[in-house]
C-alpha positions in Angstrom: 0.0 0.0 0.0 2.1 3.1 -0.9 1.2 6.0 1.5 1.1 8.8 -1.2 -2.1 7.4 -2.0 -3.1 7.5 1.7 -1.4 11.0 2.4 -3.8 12.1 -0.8 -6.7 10.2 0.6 -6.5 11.9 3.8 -6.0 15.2 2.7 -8.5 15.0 -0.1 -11.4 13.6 1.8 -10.8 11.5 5.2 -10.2 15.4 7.2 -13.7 16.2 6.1 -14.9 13.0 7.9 -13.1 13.3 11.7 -15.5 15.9 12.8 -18.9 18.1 12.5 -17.6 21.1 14.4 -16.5 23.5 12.4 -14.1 25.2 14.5 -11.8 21.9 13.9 -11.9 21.6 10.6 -9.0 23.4 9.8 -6.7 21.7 12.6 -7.8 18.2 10.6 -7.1 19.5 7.4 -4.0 21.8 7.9 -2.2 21.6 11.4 -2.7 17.8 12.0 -0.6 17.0 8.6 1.8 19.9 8.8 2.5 18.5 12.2 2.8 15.4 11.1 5.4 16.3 8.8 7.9 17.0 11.3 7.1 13.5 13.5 7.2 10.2 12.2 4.9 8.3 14.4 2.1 11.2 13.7 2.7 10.7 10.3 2.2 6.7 10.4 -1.2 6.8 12.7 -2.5 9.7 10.2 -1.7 7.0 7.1 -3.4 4.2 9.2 -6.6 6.4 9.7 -6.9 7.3 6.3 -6.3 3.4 5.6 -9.2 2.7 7.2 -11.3 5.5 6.0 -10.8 4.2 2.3 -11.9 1.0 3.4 -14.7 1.8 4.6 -15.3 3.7 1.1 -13.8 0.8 -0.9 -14.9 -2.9 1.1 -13.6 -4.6 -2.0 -10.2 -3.4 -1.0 -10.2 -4.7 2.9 -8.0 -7.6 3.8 -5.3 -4.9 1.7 -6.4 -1.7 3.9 -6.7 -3.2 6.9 -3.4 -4.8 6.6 -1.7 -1.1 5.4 -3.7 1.0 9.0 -2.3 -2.4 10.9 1.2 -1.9 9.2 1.0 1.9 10.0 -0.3 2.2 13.3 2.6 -1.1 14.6 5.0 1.3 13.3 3.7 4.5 14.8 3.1 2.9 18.2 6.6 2.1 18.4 7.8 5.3 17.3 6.2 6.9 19.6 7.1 5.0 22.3 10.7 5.9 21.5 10.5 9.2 20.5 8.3 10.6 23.3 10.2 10.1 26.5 8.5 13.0 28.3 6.0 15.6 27.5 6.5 18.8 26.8 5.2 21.8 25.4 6.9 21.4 22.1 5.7 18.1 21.2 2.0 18.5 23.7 0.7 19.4 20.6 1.9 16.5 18.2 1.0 14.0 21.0 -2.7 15.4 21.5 -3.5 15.2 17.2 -1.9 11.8 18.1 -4.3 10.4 20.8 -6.6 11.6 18.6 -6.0 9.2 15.3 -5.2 6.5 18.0 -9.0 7.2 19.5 -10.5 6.9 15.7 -7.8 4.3 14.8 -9.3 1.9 18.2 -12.8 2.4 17.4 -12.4 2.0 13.5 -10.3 -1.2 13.5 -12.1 -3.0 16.0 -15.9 -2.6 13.7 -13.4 -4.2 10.8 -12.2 -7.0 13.2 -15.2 -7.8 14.6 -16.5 -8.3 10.8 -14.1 -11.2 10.5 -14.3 -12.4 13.9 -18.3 -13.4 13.0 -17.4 -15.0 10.1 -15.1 -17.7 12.1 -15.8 -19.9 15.1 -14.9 -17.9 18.6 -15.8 -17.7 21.8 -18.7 -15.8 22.8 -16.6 -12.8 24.7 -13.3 -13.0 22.2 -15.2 -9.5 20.6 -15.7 -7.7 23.6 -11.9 -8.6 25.1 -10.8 -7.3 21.5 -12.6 -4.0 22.4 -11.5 -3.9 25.9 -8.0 -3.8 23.9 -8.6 -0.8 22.0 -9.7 0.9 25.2 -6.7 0.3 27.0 -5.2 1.5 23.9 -7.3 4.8 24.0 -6.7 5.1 27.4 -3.5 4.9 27.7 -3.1 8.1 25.4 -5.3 9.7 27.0 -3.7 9.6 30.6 -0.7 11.0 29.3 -1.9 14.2 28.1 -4.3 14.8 31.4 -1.4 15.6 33.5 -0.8 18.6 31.0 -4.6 19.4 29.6 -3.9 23.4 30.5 -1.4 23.4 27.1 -4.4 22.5 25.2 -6.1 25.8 25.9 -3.8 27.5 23.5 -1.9 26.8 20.5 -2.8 24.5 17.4 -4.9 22.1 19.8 -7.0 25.0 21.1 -10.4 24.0 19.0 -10.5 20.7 20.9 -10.1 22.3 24.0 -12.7 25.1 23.9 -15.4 23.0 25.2 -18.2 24.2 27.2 -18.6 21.4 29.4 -22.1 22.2 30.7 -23.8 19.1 32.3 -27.4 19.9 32.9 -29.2 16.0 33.1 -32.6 17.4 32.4 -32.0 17.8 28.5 -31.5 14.4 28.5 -34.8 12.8 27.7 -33.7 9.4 28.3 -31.9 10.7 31.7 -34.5 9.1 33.6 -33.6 5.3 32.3 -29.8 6.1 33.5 -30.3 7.1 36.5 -32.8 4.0 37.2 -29.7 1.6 37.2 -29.1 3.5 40.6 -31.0 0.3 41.8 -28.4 -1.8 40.2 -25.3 0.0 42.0 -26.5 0.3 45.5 -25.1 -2.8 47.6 -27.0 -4.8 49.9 -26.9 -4.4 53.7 -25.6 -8.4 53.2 -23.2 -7.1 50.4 -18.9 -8.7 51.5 -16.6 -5.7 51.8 -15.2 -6.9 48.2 -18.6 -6.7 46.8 -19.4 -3.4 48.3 -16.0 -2.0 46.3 -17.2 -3.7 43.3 -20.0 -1.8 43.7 -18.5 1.7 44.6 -16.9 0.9 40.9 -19.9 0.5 39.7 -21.7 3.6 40.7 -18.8 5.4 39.8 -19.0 4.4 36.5 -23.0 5.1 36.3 -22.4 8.9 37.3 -19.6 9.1 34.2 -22.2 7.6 31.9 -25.2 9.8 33.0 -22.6 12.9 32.6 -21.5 11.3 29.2 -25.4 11.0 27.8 -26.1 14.7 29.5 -22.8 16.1 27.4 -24.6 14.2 24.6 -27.8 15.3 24.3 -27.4 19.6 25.7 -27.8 22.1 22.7 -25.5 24.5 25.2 -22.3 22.4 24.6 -20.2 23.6 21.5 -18.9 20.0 20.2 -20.5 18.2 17.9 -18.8 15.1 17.6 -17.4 11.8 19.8 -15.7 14.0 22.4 -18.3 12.4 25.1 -17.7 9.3 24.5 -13.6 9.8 25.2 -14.8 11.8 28.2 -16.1 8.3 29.5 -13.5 6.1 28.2 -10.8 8.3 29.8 -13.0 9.0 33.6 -13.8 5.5 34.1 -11.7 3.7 36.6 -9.4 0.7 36.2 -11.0 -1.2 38.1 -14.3 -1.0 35.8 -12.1 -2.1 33.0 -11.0 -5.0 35.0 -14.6 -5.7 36.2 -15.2 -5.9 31.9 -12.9 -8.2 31.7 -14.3 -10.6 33.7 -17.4 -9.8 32.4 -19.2 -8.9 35.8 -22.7 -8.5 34.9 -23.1 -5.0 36.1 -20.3 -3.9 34.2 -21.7 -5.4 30.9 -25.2 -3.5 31.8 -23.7 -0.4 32.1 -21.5 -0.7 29.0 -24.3 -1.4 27.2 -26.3 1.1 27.9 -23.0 3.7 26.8 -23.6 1.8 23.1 -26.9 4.2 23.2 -24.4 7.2 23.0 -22.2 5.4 21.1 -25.3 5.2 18.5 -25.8 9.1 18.7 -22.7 9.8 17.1 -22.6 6.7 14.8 -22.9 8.9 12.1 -18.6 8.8 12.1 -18.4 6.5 9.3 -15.5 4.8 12.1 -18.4 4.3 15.0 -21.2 3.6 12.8 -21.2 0.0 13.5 -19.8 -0.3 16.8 -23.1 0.0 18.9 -25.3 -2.9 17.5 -21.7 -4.7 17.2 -21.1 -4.0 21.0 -24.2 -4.5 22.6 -25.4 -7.8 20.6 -22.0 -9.1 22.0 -22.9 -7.6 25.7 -26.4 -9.6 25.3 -24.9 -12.8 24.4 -22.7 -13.0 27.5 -25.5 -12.1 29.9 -28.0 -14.2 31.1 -32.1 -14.0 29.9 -32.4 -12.7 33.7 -29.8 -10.1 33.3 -30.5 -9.3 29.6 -33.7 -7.6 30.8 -31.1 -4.9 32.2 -30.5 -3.8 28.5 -34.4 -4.3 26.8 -34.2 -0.4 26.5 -30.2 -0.3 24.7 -31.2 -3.1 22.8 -34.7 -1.3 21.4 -32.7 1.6 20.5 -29.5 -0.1 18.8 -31.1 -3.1 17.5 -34.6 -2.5 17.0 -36.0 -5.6 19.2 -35.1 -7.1 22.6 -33.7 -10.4 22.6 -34.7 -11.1 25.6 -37.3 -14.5 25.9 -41.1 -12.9 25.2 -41.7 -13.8 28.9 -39.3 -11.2 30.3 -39.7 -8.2 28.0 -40.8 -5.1 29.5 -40.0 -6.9 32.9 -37.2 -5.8 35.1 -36.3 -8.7 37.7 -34.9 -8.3 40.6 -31.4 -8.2 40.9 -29.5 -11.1 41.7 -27.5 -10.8 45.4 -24.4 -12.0 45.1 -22.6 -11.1 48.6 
């Protein structure tokens, strides 16, 4: 794959596509590849991005452009780990266009994985694990630019910084569905002192994710594009991830119920198929008695609970498990 064509690519069209706030346009199409001609592991994760972006425009072309954003992003990975020993002003900037193509980069590559991964034999969570990968991923990123987020308030990175991070829950309509897994989060008086952290996890998590759909869903807040989503993926604790992992049905709920958002700003051509993908995957792992947790997600994403016809529109109640 030679990366003139994907240089052109992503300067001809894939800028256009990264986001629908048009204060950032212009640091997509002009600072993001000017800064990327002065750092080599930019330059790599913006080829692998507009990789997958002509993929998504040419599917006749994938096993070859999946291989080439693979290729790309290996390379810029390392680079980066080599190049960036500390952060600093002068590369702040470089870094924070760099978290952002690793984001897109997570979110796009798993959809194109997961397409392979249901046309094999696997294991019922191998899909969500592959996710949880990419998060870790984002994360990671992420947590190295939060000990510095003042530099984004000026210079090149400004426009992705000049949020107005308003939370006001009543403009959520839905607000009322996410705060009713309250219920799900509150430990039993009979609740072990491990079970009781699990749930301080959990509630944690819930109040990120009712922040997330409120940043979602208020006119007064000047993004439009997946900014809440990273809001969540970077506030929510280890220890969440961890409880993911293990596929703790709690966790799963509540993921789910983030695919909702996730659906809102589906229209990124690399997040368009990661809700339905995620929470079809969440509903498999969980149990009939837990999967009523998610009839409302699954409505929304999917169209139709797949919960059995006696349990729809029924929330039991939850299982103690002290």
């Amino acid at each position: 794959m030679k990366a003139l064509e994907l240089l052109y690519h992503y300067t001809a069209q894939t800028y256009l596509t990264l986001t629908r706030n048009e204060s950032q346009v212009e640091l997509w199409r002009v600072t993001a590849p000017n800064l990327a001609f002065k750092s080599r592991f930019l330059m790599r994760s913006l080829l692998a991005i507009s990789a997958l972006h002509l993929c998504h425009l040419q599917p006749i072309r994938h096993e070859e452009l999946t291989h080439a954003a693979a290729f790309h992003m290996n390379l810029a990975l390392g680079y980066f780990r080599s190049d960036v020993t500390d952060m600093t002003k002068q590369n702040f900037e470089t870094v924070c266009a760099f978290s952002c193509f690793v984001s897109i980069y997570g979110m796009a590559s798993w959809q194109s994985a997961d397409r392979r991964l249901r046309s094999s034999p696997t294991s019922t969570n191998k899909p969500l694990h592959d996710f949880l990968e990419r998060l870790h991923l984002i994360r990671s990123t992420f947590f190295l630019l939060s000990s510095k987020a003042d530099w984004a308030n000026t210079g090149a990175m400004a426009p992705l910084a000049h949020t107005n991070l308003s939370v006001n829950f009543a403009t959520n309509p839905d607000d009322h569905r996410i705060a009713a897994l309250l219920q799900l989060v509150t430990p039993p008086d009979s609740a072990s002192p491990a079970r009781k952290e699990q749930y301080r996890v959990y509630r944690h998590a819930l109040d990120r994710l009712r922040i997330t759909c409120a940043l979602c869903t208020s006119t007064e807040n000047s993004f439009n594009n997946a900014a809440p989503v990273n809001i969540w993926i970077s506030s929510i604790s280890e220890e969440f991830v961890q409880l993911l992992y293990e596929g703790q049905p709690e966790a799963l709920v509540l993921l789910a119920h983030l695919c909702v958002v996730l659906k809102q700003v589906g229209r990124f051509w690399f997040m368009h198929a990661c809700p339905e993908r995620l929470v079809t995957t969440i509903a498999d792992m969980l149990s009939h008695e837990w999967r009523t947790w998610i009839e409302w997600p699954l409505r929304e994403i999917v169209g139709r609970c797949l919960c059995p016809p006696e349990l729809e529109g029924r929330t039991l109640p939850i299982p103690i498990r002290c």
